[in-house]
MARBA-3410 file (N, C-alpha, C, O; in Angstrom, 1 decimal):
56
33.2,4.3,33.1,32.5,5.5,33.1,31.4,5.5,32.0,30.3,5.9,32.2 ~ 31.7,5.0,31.1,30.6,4.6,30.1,29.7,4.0,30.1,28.7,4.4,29.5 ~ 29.9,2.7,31.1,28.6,2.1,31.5,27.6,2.7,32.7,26.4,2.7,32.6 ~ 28.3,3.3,33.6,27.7,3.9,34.5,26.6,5.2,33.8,25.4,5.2,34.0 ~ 27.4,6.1,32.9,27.0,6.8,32.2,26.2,6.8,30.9,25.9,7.7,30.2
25.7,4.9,30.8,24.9,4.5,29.8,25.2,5.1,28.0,24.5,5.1,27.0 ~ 26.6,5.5,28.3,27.5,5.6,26.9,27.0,7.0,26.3,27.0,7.2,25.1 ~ 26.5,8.1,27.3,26.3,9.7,27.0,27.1,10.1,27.1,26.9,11.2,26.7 ~ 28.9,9.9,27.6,29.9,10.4,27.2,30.1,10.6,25.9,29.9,9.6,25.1 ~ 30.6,11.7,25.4,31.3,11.8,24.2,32.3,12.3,24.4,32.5,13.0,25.4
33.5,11.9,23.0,34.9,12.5,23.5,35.4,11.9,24.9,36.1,12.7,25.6 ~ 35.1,10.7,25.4,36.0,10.5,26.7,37.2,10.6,26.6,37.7,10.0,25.7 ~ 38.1,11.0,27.3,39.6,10.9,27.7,40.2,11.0,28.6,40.4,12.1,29.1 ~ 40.8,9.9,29.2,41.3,10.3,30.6,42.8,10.2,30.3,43.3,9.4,29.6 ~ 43.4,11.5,31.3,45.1,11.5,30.5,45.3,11.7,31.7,44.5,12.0,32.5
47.3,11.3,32.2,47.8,11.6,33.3,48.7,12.9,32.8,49.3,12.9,31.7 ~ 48.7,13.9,33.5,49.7,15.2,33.3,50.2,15.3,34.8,49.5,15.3,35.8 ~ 51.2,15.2,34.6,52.4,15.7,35.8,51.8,15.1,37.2,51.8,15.8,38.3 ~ 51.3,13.7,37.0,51.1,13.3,38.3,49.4,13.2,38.8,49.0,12.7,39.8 ~ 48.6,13.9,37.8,46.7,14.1,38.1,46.3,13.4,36.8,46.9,13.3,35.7
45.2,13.0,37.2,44.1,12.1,36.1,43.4,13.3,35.5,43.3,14.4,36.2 ~ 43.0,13.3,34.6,42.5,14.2,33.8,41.4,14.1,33.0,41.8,14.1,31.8 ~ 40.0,14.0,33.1,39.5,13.2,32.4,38.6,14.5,31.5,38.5,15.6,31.9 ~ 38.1,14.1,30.3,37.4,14.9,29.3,36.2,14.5,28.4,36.1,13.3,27.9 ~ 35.3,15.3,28.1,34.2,15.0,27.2,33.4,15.6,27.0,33.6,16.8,27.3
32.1,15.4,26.5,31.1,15.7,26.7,30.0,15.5,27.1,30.2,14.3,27.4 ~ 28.7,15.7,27.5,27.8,15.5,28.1,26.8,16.0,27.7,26.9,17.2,27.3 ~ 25.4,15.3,27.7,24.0,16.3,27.3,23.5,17.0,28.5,23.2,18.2,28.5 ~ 23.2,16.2,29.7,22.9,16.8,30.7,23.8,16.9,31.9,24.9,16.4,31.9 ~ 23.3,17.6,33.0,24.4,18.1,34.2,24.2,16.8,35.1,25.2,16.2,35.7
22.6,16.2,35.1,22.6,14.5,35.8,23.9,13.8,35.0,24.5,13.0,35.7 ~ 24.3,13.9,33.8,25.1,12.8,33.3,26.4,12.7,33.8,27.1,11.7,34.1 ~ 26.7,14.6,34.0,27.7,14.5,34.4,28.1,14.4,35.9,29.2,14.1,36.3 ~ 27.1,14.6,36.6,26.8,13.7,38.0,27.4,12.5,37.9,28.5,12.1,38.5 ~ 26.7,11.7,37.0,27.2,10.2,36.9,28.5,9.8,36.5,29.2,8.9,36.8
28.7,11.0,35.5,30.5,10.8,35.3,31.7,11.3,36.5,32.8,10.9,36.5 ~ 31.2,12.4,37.4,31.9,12.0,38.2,31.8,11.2,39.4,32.9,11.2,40.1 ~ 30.9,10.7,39.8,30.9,9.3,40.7,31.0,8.0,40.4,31.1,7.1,41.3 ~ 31.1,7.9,39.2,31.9,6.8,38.2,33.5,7.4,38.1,34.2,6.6,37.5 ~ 34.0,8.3,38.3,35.7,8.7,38.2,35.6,8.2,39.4,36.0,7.1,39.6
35.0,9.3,40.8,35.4,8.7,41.9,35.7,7.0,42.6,36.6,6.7,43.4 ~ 34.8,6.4,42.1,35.1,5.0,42.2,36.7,4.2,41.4,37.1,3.0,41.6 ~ 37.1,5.1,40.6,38.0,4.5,40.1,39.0,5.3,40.1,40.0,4.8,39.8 ~ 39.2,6.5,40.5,40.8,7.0,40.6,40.6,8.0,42.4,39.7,8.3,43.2 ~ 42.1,8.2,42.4,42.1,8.7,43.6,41.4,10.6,43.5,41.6,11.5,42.7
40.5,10.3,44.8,40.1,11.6,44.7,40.9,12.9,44.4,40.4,13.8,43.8 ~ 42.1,12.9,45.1,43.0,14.3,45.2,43.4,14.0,43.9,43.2,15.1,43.4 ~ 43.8,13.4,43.3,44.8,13.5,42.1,43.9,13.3,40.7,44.4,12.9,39.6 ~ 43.0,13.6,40.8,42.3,13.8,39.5,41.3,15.3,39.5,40.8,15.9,40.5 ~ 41.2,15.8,37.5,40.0,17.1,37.4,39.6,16.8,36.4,40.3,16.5,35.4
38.0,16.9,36.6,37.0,16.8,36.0,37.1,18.1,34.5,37.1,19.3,34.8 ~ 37.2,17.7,33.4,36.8,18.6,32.3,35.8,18.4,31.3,36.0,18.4,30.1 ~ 34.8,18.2,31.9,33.4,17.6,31.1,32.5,18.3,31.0,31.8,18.5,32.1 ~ 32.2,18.8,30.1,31.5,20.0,29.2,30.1,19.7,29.3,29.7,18.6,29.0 ~ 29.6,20.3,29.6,27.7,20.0,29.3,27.1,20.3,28.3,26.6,21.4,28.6
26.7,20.0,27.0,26.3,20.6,25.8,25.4,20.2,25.1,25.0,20.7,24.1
END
């Protein structure tokens, strides 16, 4: 996600809770966070992961 995201994550974290991927951070813009979720998609399963990445 970082490289895809050219390292504008901040705070990345991806955690498993009860079975779902969980990922977190921050972001400057809403394109980035575009990018950070089609960089999740490529790597975890769609149904079993949520997006918690802040735009700020």
């Amino acid at each position: 996600m970082r490289q895809t995201t050219h390292g504008r994550i901040r705070d990345l974290a991806v955690e498993e809770v009860q079975g779902r991927f969980v990922v977190r951070g921050r972001v400057p813009s809403y394109h980035t966070k575009q990018l950070a979720l089609y960089a999740a998609l490529e790597l975890l399963p769609s149904d079993r992961f949520d997006m918690n990445i802040l735009v700020s």
